[in-house]
N, C-alpha and C positions, 0 to 999 in steps of 0.2 A: 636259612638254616632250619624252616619248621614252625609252625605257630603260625599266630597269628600276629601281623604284624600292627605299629601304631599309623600306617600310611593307610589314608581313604578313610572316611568319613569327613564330617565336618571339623573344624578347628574349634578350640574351647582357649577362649583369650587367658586364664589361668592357669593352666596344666601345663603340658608339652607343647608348647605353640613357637612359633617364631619360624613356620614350616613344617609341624609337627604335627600330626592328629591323633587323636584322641580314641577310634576305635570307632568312631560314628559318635552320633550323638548331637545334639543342638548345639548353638552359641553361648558362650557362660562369658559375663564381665569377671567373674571370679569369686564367687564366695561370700559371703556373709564375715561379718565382723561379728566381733565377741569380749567381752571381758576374760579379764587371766591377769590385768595388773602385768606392771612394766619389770622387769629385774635389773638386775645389778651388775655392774661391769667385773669379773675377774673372779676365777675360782671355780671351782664346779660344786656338783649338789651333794647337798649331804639329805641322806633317803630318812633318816631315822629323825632329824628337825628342821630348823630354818635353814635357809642359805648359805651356804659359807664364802667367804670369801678369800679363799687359796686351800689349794692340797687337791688332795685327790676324796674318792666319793666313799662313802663307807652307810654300810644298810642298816642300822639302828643298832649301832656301836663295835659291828662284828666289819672286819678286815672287806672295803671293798673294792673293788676295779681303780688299779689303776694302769692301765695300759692304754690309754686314749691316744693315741698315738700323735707328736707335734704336728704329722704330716702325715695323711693316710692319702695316699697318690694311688691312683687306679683309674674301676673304671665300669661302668654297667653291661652286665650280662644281654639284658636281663632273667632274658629267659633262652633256651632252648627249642622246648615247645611250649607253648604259652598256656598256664594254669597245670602243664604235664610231665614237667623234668620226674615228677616225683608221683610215682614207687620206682618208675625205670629210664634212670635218665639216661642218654646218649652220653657214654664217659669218653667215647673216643673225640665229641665235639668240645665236648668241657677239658678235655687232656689240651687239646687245642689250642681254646679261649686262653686256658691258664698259660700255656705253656710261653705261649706268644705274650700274655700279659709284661709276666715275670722277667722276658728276655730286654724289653725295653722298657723296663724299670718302673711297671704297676707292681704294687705289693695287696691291696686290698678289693675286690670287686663285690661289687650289688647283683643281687641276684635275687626274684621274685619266687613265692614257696607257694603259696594257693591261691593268688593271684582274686579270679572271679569268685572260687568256690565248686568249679564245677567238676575238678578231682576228689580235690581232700580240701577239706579233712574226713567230710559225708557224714548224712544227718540219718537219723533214724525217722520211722515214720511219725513223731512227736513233736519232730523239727528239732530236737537234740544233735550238738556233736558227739559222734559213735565213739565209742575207746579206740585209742590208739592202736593202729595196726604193726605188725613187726613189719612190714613188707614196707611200711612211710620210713620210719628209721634206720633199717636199712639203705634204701634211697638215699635218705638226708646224707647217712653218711660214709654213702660211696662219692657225693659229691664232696663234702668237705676231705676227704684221704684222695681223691685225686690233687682237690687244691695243695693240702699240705706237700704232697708229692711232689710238685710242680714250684713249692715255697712261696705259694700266695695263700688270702685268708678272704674268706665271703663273711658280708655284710646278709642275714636273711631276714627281706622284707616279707612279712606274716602274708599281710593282707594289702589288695590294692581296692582307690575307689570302684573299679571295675568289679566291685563284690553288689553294686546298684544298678548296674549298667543294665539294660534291655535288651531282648530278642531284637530290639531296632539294632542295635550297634553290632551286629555279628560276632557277637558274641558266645553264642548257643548257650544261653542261661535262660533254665525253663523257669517257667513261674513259681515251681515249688523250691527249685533252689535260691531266686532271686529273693521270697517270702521269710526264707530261712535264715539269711544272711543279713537281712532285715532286721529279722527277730533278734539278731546273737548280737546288733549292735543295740536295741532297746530293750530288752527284756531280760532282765536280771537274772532270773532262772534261766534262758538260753545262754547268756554270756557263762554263769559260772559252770555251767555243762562244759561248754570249750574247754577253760581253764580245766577243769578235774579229768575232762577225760582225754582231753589230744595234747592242753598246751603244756602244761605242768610235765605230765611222761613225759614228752620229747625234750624238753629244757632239760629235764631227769639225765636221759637214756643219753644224748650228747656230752652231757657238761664235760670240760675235759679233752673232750675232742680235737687234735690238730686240726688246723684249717679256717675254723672258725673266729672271726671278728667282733661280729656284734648282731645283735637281733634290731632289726624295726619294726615297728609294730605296722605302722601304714604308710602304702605313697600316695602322697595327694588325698590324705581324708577330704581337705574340704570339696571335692567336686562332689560327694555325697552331701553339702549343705544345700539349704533351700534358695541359695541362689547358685550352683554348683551346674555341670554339666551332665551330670549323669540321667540318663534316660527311663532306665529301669522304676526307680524309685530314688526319695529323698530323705535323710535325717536330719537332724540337729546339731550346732556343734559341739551344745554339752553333751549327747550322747557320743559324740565321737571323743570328747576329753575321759569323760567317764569312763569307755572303752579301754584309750588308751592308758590310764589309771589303774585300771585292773590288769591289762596284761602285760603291763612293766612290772606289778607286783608282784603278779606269779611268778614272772622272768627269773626278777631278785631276789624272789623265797627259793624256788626251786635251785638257784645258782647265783648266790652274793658275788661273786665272781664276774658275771655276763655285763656285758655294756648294754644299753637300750638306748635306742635314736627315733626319730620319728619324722617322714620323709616331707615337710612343711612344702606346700605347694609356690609358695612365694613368699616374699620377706615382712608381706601383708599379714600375714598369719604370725609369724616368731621374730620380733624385732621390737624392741624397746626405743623406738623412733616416735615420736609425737604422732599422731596420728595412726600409727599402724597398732597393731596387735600381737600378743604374746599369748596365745592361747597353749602354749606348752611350759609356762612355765613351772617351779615347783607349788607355786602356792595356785595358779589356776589348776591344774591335776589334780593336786590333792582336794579340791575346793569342789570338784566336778564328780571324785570317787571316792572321796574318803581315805583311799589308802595310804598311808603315810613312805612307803616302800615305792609308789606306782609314780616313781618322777625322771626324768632320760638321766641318761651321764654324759650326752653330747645332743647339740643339737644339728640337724639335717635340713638343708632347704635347697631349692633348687630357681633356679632363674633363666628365663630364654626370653628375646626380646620385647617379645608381643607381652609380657610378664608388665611390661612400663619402665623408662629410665629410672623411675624410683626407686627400682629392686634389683637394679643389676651389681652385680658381684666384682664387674670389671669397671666399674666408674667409683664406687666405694671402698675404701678397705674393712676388713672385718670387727675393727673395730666402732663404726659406726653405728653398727646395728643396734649397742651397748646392751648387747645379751650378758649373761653371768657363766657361762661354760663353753669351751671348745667349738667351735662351728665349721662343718663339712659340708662344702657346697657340693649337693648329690647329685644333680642333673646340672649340666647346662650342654646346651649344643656344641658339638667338633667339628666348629667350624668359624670363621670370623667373625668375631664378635664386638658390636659396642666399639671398634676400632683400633681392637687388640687382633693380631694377625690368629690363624690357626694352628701353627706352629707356636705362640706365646701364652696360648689361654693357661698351661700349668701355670707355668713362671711366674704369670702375671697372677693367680690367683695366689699361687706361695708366695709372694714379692706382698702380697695385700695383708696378710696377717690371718690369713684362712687356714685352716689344719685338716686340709684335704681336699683332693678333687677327682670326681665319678663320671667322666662327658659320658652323654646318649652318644652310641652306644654300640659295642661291639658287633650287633647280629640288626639291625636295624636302622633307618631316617640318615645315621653319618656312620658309617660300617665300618670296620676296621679297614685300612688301615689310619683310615681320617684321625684318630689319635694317637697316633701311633709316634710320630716325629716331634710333636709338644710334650708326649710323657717322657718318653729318651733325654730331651732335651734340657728337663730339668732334673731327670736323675742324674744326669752328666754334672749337673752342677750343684747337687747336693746330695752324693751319695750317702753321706754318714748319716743325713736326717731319714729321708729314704727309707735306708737298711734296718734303721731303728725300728720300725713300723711291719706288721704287729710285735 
């Protein structure tokens, strides 16, 4: 359909793997561990103090989200053209995506917004993000008023690791944007440029808008860790907690309203499992940014084989993880899996105690209609959860 695709290059045993590549780029074991302390089973966050344990999420006392939806069933876009849907997206391919989503019973899709960096948001010659443009919001929201149209809701992920990736990974990211992108995840002053001049207005100029689901801030930040795959360049994981800290608090200032997820590369990263790591939770976020606002209302992870039996989705139920909020598995391959057929991976994931499911992917690696007869499958059998969603 356009873009660029994840087929060719090398394989990154953390990311998209299990047959999946990654854009180029080296071999990655997966990531870096980190402190963030384990959470607590049941409930979601409360943005304004501690944990709670049951209800819904509320932004330091003022009325917040609750529309998490039991079951957010769908499915990834992800993109169009890659890093390019936006100022002028293909509406008639997105009329499409959606249309077909919606008929076999997807209500919610993922869908990437700046991807590398190397449309929008566009920096000034200071390395600043430029102000908001009318031509990006417009965009934004010819794609959400097709979704609405069509009665499906997009998921928009901000940023991908791919905002580090190298001129090696064919990516066409020149050095001054890859320098840039760099900066806006370590540099204070670059970071709250974003926030005041692109991300804040368009939370703004949206809020409200049919079609919309939820924002993520990152997919697979950790391939930008220093044991990560990305080519270009490496960061930290607290700068990536820190990151996503600030731009869930914008999210929640600009619109108490907005859900915020964050696309966990494996269960390595967000799992309250002995040994693993919870680098998203509220008190690692807040601990990384200071924000007290800057914490998800769900959390997002993704799993494909090469990932390790330890993190797959279809040999665990969701309760294992023993996270404290909602959990949407956002990638896994449409295709058999772990020894679940490919026609069973919804069911099997709703049957597990998951509150959603996004296979890779519409326009890419398992293309429509690869999920196409598993999603049908379990709307057939749970309309009224389903329909409830967004």
């Amino acid at each position: 359909m356009g873009g660029v695709t994840r087929l060719g290059g090398s394989t990154s045993s953390g990311g998209a793997t299990g047959g999946v590549t990654r854009l180029g780029g080296s071999t990655s074991s997966g990531g870096n561990t980190a402190t963030g302390g384990r959470t607590g089973t049941g409930g979601s966050s409360n943005r304004g103090g501690t944990t709670a344990t049951g209800g819904s999420t509320a932004a330091g006392g003022s009325t917040g989200p609750t529309s998490v939806c039991s079951f957010a069933s769908g499915l990834n876009v992800a993109w169009v053209q890659f890093a390019g849907d936006v100022p002028n997206p293909n509406l008639t391919t997105f009329n499409t995506i959606f249309k077909n989503t919606y008929t076999y019973g997807g209500r919610v899709i993922r869908w990437w917004f700046h991807t590398n960096g190397t449309v929008t948001p566009g920096y000034d010659s200071n390395g600043l993000a430029v102000k908001l443009p009318q031509t990006h919001i417009d965009g934004l929201k010819a794609i959400l008023n097709a979704a609405a149209t069509n009665k499906v809701a997009i998921t928009i992920s901000l940023w991908s690791f791919d905002m580090l990736q190298g001129a090696a990974s064919g990516e066409n990211i020149s050095a001054t944007t890859l320098a840039n992108n760099k900066s806006l995840l370590e540099n204070d002053t670059n970071r709250q440029a974003y926030v005041d001049n692109y991300l804040t207005p368009l939370v703004t100029a949206i809020k409200g808008t049919p079609g919309l689901y939820s924002w993520e801030i990152f997919n697979e930040p950790e391939g930008m860790g220093q044991s990560g795959w990305t080519t270009g360049a490496k960061t930290t994981e607290a700068y990536i907690q820190k990151t996503v800290n600030w731009f869930a608090a914008a999210i929640h200032t600009a619109d108490p309203t907005a859900l915020v997820t964050n696309g966990a590369q494996t269960f390595d990263y967000c799992s309250g499992v002995s040994g693993k790591n919870n680098y998203y939770s509220d008190t690692a976020l807040r601990g990384a940014g200071s924000k007290q606002n800057g914490t998800l209302d769900y959390y997002e992870v993704h799993y494909y084989t090469s990932n390790g039996a330890s993190n797959s989705c279809f040999t665990y139920p969701a309760s294992h993880w023993a996270l404290d909020k909602k959990l949407v598995m956002g990638e896994f391959a449409a295709a058999a899996t772990d020894g679940v057929a490919q026609d069973s991976l919804y069911t099997n994931i709703y049957s597990s105690g998951y509150n959603g499911a996004w296979a890779w992917a519409y326009t890419v690696n398992w293309p429509w209609p690869a999920m196409q007869t598993g999603m049908q499958a379990l709307y057939t059998a749970q309309q009224a959860t389903i329909n409830s969603c967004p």
